[in-house]
C-alpha positions in Angstrom: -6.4 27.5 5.9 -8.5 25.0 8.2 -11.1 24.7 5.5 -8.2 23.5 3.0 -6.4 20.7 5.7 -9.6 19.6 6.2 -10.1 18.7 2.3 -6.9 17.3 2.6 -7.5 14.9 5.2 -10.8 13.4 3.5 -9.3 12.9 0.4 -6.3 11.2 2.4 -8.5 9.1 4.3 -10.9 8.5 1.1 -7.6 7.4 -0.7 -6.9 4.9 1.9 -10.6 3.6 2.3 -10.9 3.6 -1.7 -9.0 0.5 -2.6 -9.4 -1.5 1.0 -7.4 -4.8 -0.3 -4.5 -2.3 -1.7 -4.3 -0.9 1.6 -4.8 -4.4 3.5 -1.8 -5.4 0.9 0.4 -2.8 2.0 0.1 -2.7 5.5 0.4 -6.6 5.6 3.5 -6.0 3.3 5.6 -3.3 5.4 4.7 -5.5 8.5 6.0 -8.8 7.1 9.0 -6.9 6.1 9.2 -5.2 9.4 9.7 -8.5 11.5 11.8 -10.3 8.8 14.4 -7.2 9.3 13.6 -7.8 12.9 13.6 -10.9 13.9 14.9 -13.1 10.6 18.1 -10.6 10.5 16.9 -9.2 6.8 19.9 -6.9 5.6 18.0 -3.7 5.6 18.7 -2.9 1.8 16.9 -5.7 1.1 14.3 -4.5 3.2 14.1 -1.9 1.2 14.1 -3.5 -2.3 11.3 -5.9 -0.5 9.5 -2.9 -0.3 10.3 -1.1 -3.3 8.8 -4.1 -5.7 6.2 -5.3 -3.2 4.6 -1.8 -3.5 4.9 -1.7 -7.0 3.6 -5.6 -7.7 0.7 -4.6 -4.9 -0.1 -1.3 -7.4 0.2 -3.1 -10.7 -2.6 -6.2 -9.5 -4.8 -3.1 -8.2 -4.6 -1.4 -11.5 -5.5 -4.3 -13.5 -8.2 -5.5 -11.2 -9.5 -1.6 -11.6 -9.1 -2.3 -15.6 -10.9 -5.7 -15.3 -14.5 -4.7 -17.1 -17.3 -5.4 -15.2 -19.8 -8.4 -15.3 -23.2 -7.4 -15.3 
């Protein structure tokens, strides 16, 4: 049972360290929309739709960086 949490937390950790500006993304993301619900008064719906499409324009300009081929 360890031996298979342990697995698990690598490949979480190398899933976060993998794409380091998707992660940087994301983190700056929930925090911006964390103090605009805060401090700005942001509905939280929209909040959540701020979310919602951030993550998924964040994902979509990872995968076609990823896609990008290579100079060499």
């Amino acid at each position: 049972m360890m031996t298979i949490l342990r697995e698990l937390a690598a490949e979480l950790i190398g899933m976060f360290f993998g794409e380091t500006r998707l992660a940087a993304a994301l983190l700056a993301l929930v925090a911006a929309t964390g103090l605009l619900i805060d401090f700005a008064g942001l509905d939280h719906l929209m909040g959540g739709a701020m979310l919602l499409f951030g993550s998924m324009a964040l994902l979509l300009v990872s995968v076609c960086r990823a896609a990008r081929p290579r100079v060499s």
